[in-house]
Each structure stands twice: as structure tokens, then as C-alpha cells.
N, C-alpha and C positions, 0 to 999 in steps of 0.2 A: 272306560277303556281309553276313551281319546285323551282323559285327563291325565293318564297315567304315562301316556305316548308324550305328552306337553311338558311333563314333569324330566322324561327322559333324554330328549332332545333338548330342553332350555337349559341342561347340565355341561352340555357338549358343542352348543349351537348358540349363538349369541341372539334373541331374542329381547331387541327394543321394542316398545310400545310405538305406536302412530301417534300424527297429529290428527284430530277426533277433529276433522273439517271437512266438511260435504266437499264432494268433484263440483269444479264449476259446470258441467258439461257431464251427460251421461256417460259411464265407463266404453259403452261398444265405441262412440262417437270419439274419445278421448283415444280410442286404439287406432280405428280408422285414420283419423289425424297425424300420430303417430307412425303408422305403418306409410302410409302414400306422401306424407312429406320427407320422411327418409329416404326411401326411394329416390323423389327428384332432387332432395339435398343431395346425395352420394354419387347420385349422376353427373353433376356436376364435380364433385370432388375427383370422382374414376376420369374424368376428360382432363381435369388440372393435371392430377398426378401423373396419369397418361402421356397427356401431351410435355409434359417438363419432361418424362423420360425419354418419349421421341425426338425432343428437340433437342439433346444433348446425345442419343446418339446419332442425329442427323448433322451436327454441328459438327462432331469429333469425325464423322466422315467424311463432310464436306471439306478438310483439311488435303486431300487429296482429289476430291472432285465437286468440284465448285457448288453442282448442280443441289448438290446438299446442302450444301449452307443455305443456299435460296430457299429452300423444303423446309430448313430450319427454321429460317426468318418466317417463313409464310405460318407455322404453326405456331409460334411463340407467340404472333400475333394474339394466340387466341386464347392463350395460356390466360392471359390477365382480366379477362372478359370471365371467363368459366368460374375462376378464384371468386370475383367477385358475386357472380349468382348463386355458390355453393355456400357462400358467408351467411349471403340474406337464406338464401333458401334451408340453413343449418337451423335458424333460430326457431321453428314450429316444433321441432322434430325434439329441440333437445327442451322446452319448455312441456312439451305431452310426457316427456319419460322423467321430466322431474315431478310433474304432477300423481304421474301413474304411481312410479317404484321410488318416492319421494325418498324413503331411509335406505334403500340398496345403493339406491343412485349417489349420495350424498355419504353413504358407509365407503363406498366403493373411492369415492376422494377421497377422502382425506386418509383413508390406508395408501393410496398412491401416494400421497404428500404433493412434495416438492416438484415433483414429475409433470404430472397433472395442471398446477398453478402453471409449470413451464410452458402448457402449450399458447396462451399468448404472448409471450412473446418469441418462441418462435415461431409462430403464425405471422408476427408481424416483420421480422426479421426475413423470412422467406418470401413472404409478399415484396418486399424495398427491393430485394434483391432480385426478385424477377421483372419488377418493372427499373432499375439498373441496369437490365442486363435486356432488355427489351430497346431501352432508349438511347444506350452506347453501341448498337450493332456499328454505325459510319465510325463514330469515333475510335472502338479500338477491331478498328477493320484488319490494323496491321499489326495487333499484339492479341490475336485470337487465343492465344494461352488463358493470359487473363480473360479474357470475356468468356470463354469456357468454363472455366472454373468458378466464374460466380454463378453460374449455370448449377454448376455439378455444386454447390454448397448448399443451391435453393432443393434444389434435389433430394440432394441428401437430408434435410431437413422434412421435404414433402413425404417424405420414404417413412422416416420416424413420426412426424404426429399422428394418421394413422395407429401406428403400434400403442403410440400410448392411449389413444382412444380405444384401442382393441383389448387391450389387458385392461382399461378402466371396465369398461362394459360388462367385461367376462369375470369380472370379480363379484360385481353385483349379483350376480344368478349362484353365488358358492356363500352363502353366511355362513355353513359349516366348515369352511378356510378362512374365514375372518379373522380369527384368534392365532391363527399359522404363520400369517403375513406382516411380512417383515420391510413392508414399502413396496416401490414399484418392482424392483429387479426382482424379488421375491413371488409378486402377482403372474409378473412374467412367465414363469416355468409352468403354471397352472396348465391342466389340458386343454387345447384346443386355439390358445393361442397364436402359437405357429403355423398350423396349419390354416387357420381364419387368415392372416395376415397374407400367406402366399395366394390363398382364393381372392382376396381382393385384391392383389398387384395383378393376376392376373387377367381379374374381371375388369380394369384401370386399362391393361392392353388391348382387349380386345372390343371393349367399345369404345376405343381411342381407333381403331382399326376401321371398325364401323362408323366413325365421326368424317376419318380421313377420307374415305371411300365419296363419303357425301358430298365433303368439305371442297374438294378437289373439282366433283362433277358438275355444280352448278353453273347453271346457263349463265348465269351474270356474271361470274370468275373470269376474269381476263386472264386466263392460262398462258394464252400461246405468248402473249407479251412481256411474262414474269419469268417462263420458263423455256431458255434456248432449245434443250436437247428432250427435256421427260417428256412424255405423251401424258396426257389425261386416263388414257387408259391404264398407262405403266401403276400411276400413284394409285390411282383405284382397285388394281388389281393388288398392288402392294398394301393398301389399306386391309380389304378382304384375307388375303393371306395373313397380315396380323391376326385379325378379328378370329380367322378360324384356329390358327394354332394355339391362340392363349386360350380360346373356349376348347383347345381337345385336351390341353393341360388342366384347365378347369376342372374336367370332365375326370380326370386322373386324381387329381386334390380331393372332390368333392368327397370320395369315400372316405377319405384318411380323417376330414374335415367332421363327417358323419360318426366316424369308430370313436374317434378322439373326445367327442363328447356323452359328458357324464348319463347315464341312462335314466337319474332321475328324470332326467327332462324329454325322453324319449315316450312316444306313444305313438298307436296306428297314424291317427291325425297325421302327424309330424310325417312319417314313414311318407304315406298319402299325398302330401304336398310338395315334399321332394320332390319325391321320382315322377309324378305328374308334370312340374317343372322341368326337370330333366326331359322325360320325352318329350315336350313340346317343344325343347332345342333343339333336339337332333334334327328333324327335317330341315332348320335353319341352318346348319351346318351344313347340309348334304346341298342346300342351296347357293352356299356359298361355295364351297366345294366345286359346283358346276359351272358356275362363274367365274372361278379360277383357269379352270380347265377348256372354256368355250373362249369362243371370238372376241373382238370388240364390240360387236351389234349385240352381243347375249348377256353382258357382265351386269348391265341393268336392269332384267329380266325380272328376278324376283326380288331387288333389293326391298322392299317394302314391303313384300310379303315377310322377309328377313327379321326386319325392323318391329314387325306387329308381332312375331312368335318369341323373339327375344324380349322383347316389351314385355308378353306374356309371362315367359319365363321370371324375368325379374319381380313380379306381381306376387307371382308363386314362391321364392324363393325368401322375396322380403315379411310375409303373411309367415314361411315357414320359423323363420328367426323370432317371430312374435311369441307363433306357438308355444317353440319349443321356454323361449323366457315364459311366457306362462306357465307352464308344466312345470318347468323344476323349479318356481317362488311359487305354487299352490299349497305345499303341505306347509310353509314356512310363512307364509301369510296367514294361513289358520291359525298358526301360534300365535303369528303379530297380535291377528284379531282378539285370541282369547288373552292377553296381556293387555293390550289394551280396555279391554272392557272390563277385568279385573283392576285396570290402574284409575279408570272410572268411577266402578262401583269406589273401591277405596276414597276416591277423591266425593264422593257425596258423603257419605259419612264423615269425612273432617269438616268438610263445608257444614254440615244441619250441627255437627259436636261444635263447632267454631261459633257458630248463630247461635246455640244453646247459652253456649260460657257467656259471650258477648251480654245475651239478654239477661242471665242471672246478674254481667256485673252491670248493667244499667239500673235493672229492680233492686239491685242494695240497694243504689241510694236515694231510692225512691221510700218515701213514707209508706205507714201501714194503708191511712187513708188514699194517698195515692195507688197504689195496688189496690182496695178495694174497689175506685173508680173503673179499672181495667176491669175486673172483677164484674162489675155490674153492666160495663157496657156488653160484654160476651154475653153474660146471662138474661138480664132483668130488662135491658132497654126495649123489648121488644113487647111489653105489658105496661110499662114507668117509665113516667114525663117525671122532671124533678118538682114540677110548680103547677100541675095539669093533667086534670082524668085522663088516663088513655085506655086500656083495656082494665088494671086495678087504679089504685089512688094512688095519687099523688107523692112521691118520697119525702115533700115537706112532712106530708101528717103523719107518715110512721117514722120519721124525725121525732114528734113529738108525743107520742103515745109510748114510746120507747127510751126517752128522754131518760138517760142516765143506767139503762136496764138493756144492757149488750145481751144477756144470756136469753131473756125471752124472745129476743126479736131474734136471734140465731134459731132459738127451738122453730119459733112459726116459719122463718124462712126451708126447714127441712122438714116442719111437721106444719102446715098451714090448717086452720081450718076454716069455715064460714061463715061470717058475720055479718055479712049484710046481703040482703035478697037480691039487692040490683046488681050486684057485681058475682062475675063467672069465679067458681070455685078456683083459687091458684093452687096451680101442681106442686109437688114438694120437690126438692132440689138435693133431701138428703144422701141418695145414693151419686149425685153427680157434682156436690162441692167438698173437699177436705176441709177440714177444722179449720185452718192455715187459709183457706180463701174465705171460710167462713166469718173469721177472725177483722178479715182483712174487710170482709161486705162491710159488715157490722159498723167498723171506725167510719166507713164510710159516710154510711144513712145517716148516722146522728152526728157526723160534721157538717150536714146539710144545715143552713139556715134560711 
């Protein structure tokens, strides 16, 4: 039945074989790796991307009240610090899912093409440009157009690698669209793309919200010196207010995010882990919420309890993404598997047919008595010394009893019988040598001298 289901889908589905090489690392341990380095790689990316979009609309504020720019400058600061931990902290994440989904992974480029190879150099294009724009803040104090707008290009750039990592990704879980895709723009349109992509700008605001909240209140922060007019409380509170509005838009996205995708990849599991995640936001919400809405002595109340249910959440949310890529590459890895072990199987039979030919053409040109020495060492060495009793006599003396008389020494070789009392009766050999090795023993014996 399944062969029949393998036949019907490898018509319609583009089914490559694997590379037949052990995991370095057991498979749970290669997900785990994969799932919790993701995590804090993205973390890192959600505060870059975050923070480049707060700092440019804190900058394009600050144009009219000062206080902003300063807000600006203080967060930019940190822009370039994040980038660089999200770089290092990328490199686990994207070596576990080349290892795992090695041909999704790797199918999924190169139908991106060109796009794809694109993202270093604009990774590195937006990185120059944020620290550009990081290190001319005195110098183009007084032509803030410009310094804005190197802003708003890194921006724009931080906005798009994302996307193309979003449609790479989601291409690899569809081998049944492999054959439909027509490059990146094409991947694009796939379900769930858009929708992924607006959950993560928002999930970018709202732990940028949660970063700012922190970032602001620290004891060590010499606030009051950097900052004439904002309160501590103002920025904190304005933090929070982020943090909570991008996670109620979240919370709006996440079903569209949910419907959007394909139902191969759906199961309770999946269901399960969502909404688990999910409810373990809301009270974080509702905590923030109260922090909003309370005093200055209350707004730090439960931020930590905040921090460990969102934590939470994200644990749940990252494991769900796992899931569901396992679910919809499980009926399509069973084919992998049985194509590969078919392209296996195949590959030993050329291999033993290849060793066959090889050794028929070394045996041409080999002599008859050379093939009988082969001949003898398989069969006879284990009873015959060529010059010395061992279990029968000697091969010189049926050298010479035989001297010139192939045909009787072949009969007693397959018809032996017993001549002498101190020597063990020899087995016959007619049912297990052909004429042709027969032939071959034969030249052999009485080449002995």
C-alpha cells in the first residue's frame, strides 16, 4: 500500500534521495540544539530589528522635540551590540537545520536563487550603515535628513532580510511546490508567509518594549543626567505600552498565522502547544496592563514575573514551529527514506557487478595454472603443503604420480579413494568444483616441480 502511495506522490512530488551519513549527534539532541539556539539567535534579531525601528521613529520625532533624539541616541547605542550577538548566536541554529532538513534546507536555496545569496551582502550593507549612522550622530547634528535616512535604508534592509529568510524557510516544509516555484517572488505568495512575517515585526516590537522598559530602569543608568525632561517612569511606562500593544496585535495575527497554514502540518500536538503558549501570555499581558495603569511605585511590581511567562511563552511557541516542520516533512521524508534505500540497494549491485567484471578481467590474463593456484589455495590448502605432509601428501608427489595424466588426477580429485592406511580418507570435491576449476587445479599440480 505504502509502495503504491510512494509511486503516486514521487509523480507529483519531487522526491531526492539523502546523503546516507550518520547525525553527528543524536536526532532529539540535534532538535533541542536547534530549537533553544533559535530562540536566543532571534532574540537577539527581534531587539535589532526592534530597536532600528524605534530609533528611527524616535529620531523622526525628535525633529520637533529634542527629548527624542536623545531616546534615539540612547537606543541605537544598543542596536549594534544586539546585531552582533544575533550573528554569533545565528550560527548553531542554522548549522542544526542544515544537518537536520540537509535537502529541504538546501532545495529551499537554490529555488530562492539569487535572493537568498543576497542576504550577505545586505547583512553587511546594513550593519556599515548602522554603525555610520551610530558614529556621525555630532557630526551630521545639523543635517539630520541625512543621518535619518541612513537610518531608514538600514531599516529598510533589516525589514527585508527577515522576509527572505521567512519565504526561504517556508519553502522547505512544501516539496510538493518545488516544481511550481519560479524563484523568490514566486515562494513569496506561498501561504503563511505574510502572515509569519507581520508576527515577527510584531514580536520585534514588543520585546523591544520589554528591553526598553528594563533598559531605562537600571540603577546604574544615569538617567537624570542624559535626560532633561523624561522621567524614568515616562520611558518605562512607554516601553510597557509597546510590549503590550504589539503582543494584543500578536494575539490578532496569531490565528490568521494558525488558518494560513497548510494542514498537512497540523495535529493535536501542534494545537496543544499553541494555545498553551498562548495562555501563558495573557496573565503577562494583564500584568502589564496593571503597570500601565498603576503608579510609579507599582510599574515594577511584576515585571519579572512578566519576563519568566513571556520567556515561557516563547519556549512554547519556538518547540510549536518545530512541531509543526516535523509534521508536514514526515510523510515526505518516508519517501526520502524509501528512495534512498532503493538508490542503496541499487548502488551494491553495481558495486559486487563492477568487482565481478574487474575480477573476470584480471583472471583473463591470468594463466590456466595461475587460476588453478587460486583454485587450490580456496580449496586444498587446508589438507596440502606443496613440499610437506600435512593432513594428505605432499603436491610434489601427486606432481609426479600424475606426471603427464590430467584426466586421472581430475577423476581422484572428485572421486578419491584410499591408498594408503596412515592417511585420512580425502572427501571428494565433485559436486563443489566445475570442469573449468577442474581444469584449472589440474595445470596447476603437475606445474609443481
Amino acid at each position: 500500500m505504502f509502495t503504491k502511495l510512494f509511486i503516486a506522490l514521487q509523480s507529483a512530488t519531487p522526491v531526492p534521495k539523502d546523503i546516507p551519513l550518520p547525525l553527528p549527534l543524536p536526532e532529539w539532541l540535534l532538535v533541542t540544539i536547534l530549537v533553544i539556539s533559535f530562540l536566543v539567535h532571534i532574540l537577539f534579531v527581534n531587539l535589532m530589528v526592534g530597536g532600528s525601528l524605534l530609533t528611527l521613529w524616535s529620531q523622526i520625532k525628535g525633529l520637533k522635540n529634542k527629548e527624542y533624539d536623545i531616546l534615539a541616541h540612547e537606543i541605537a547605542a544598543t542596536i549594534t551590540v544586539n546585531k552582533s550577538i544575533a550573528v554569533v548566536m545565528g550560527i548553531a541554529p542554522l548549522l542544526s537545520i542544515n544537518v537536520l532538513y540537509t535537502i529541504y534546507f538546501y532545495s529551499a536555496n537554490a529555488l530562492t536563487g539569487l535572493m537568498w545569496i543576497a542576504v550577505i551582502p545586505l547583512v553587511t550593507v546594513a550593519f556599515l550603515l548602522t554603525y555610520l549612522h551610530k558614529y556621525t550622530w555630532k557630526l551630521l547634528e545639523n543635517n539630520k535628513a541625512v543621518h535619518i535616512s541612513i537610518l531608514a535604508v538600514a531599516v529598510a534592509i533589516f525589514l527585508f532580510i527577515p522576509f527572505i529568510f521567512l519565504t526561504n524557510i517556508n519553502l522547505m516544509l512544501f516539496p510538493e511546490k518545488w516544481a511550481l516555484v519560479k524563484g523568490f517572488f514566486s515562494a513569496m505568495t506561498l501561504p503563511n508567509v505574510f502572515p509569519r512575517y507581520f508576527h515577527f515585526i510584531f514580536a520585534s516590537l514588543s520585546i523591544t518594549g520589554l528591553f526598553l522598559h528594563w533598559y531605562m530602569g537600571r540603577k546604574n543608568y544615569p538617567f537624570e543626567t542624559i535626560f532633561p525632561t523624561f522621567t524614568r517612569y515616562e520611558l518605562k511606562k512607554k516601553g510597557y505600552s509597546l510590549a503590550l500593544v504589539a503582543s494584543v496585535i500578536q494575539f490578532l495575527i496569531g490565528p490568521l498565522v494558525l488558518l494560513t497554514l497548510p494542514s498537512k502540518g497540523l495535529g493535536w500536538n501542534l494545537i496543544l502547544i499553541i494555545f498553551t503558549g498562548a495562555a501563558i501570555a495573557l496573565p503577562a499581558m494583564w500584568m502589564m496592563w496593571k503597570g500601565i495603569q498603576g503608579d510609579e511605585s507599582t510599574i515594577d511590581k511584576d515585571f519579572k514575573k512578566v519576563l519568566v511567562l513571556m520567556t515561557i511563552t516563547v519556549l512554547f511557541m519556538g518547540s510549536g514551529r518545530q512541531v509543526y516542520r516535523s509534521n508536514a516533512l514526515e510523510k515526505h521524508r518516508e519517501l526520502v527514506k524509501l528512495k534512498t534505500e532503493e538508490f542503496q540497494k541499487i548502488k551494491k549491485q553495481a558495486i559486487a557487478k563492477s568487482k565481478q567484471a574487474q575480477a573476470e578481467t584480471n583472471n583473463a590474463d591470468l594463466s590456466a595454472a595461475d587460476k588453478g593456484k587460486a583454485v587450490f589455495n580456496q580449496y586444498c590448502t587446508a589438507c596440502h603443503k606443496v613440499d610437506a605432509r600435512l593432513v594428505g601428501p605432499p603436491v610434489l608427489e601427486m606432481a609426479k604420480i600424475y606426471k603427464g595424466n590430467i584426466a586421472d588426477l581430475q577423476q581422484w580429485i572428485k572421486k578419491p579413494g584410499k591408498k594408503r592406511p596412515d592417511y585420512p580418507q580425502m572427501p571428494g570435491f565433485e559436486s563443489q568444483l566445475s570442469q573449468q576449476q577442474l581444469d584449472q587445479l589440474g595445470e596447476y599440480i603437475l606445474t609443481i616441480k
